[in-house]
N, C-alpha and C positions, 0 to 999 in steps of 0.2 A: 205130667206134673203131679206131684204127691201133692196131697193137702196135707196141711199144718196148720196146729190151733194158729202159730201166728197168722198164715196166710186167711186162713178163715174170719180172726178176728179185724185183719185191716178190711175185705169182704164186706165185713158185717158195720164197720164206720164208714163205708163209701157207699152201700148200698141199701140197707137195713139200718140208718141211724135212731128211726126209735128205738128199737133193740138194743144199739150199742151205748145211748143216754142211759138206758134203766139199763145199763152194767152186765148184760149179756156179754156169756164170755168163754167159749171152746176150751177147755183145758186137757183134752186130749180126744186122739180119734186113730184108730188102726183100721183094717180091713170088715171086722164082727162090731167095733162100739164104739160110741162117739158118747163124751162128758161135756155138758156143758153147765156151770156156773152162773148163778145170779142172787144179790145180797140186796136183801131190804134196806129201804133207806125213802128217804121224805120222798125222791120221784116217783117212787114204784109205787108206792103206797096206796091200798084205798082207806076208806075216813075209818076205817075198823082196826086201822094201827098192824094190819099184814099187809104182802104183798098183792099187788092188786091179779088179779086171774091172769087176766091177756098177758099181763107181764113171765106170766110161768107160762102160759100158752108160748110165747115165744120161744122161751128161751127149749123150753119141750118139742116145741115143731123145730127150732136148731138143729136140737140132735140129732132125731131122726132125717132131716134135709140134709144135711154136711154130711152121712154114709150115702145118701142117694146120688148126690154130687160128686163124692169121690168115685161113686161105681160106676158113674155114666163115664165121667172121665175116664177110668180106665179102660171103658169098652172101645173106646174111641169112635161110636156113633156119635152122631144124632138124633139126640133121646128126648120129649119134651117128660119136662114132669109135672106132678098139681096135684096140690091134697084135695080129697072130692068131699072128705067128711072126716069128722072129728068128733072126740067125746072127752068127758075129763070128770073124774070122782074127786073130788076134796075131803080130804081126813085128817086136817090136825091146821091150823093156823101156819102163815107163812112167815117165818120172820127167821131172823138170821143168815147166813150164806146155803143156799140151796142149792142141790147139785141133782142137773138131770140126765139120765144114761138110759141108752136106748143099748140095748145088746145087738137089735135085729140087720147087721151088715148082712149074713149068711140070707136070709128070706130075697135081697136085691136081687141077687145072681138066678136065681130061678125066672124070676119076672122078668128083668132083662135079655134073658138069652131066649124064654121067649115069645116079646116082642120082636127082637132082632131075627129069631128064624120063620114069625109066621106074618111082621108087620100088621098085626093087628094091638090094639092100647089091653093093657095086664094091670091088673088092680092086685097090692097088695095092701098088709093092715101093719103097723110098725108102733111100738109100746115106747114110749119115755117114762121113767119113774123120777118122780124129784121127791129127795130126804133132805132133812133138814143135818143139820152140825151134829146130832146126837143120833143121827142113822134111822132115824125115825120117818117114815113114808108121810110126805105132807099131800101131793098129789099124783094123780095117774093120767094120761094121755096118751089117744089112742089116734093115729091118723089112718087115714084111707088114703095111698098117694097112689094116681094113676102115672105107666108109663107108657111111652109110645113111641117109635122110630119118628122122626120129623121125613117129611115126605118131600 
């Protein structure tokens, strides 16, 4: 089964409804990069009139999760996955429609292929960038997602 920002987004209101209330929203995803979307407004908000962190936090671990998703999918294992650690740089105030893109599809297939030939857990490290409306880098996130054949 392909994934698709729709399929992702019904995902994301059946599973992840905080995410899907503060307006997380996949607006595209191929085999190398996953976009994902989210726009300030009174829920996201912290009292400082941007978006509140965790709310970019989500929408940034999105990204990078929806290419790990699709790539487990396509291996057709049983693959667990789990971010084991995170970091995040803030540089500029969040407000307006924010858009975060992970490039790192290509880095999956290495880790997964392998876990799959040694059945031991692979740690790899996966970048989200969110810009604001004027292209402008508001914040950076960095996951650590472990993966592992399910036994």
């Amino acid at each position: 089964m392909t994934l698709t920002p729709r399929k992702l987004n019904t995902y994301t209101m059946f599973k992840l409804p905080a995410a899907f209330f503060c307006g997380v929203r996949t607006k595209h995803i191929d085999k190398d990069k996953c976009l994902v979307t989210v726009k300030h407004k009174w829920i996201n908000q912290n009292p400082f009139k941007s978006m509140f962190w965790a709310v970019q936090g989500m929408a940034a671990e999105f990204s990078t999760g929806a290419l790990m998703i699709s790539k487990i999918q396509d291996s057709g294992k049983r693959i667990s996955m789990l971010v084991t650690t995170q970091t995040a740089t803030f540089t500029k105030k969040a407000t307006g429609r924010i858009t975060f893109t992970c490039n790192d599809g290509h880095l999956i297939d290495e880790a997964l292929e392998k876990t799959i030939a040694t059945g031991e857990g692979q740690t790899l490290w996966m970048e989200s960038v969110g810009v604001n409306q004027d292209g402008v880098v508001v914040s950076t996130f960095k996951f650590q997602w472990s993966v592992k054949v399910k036994g």
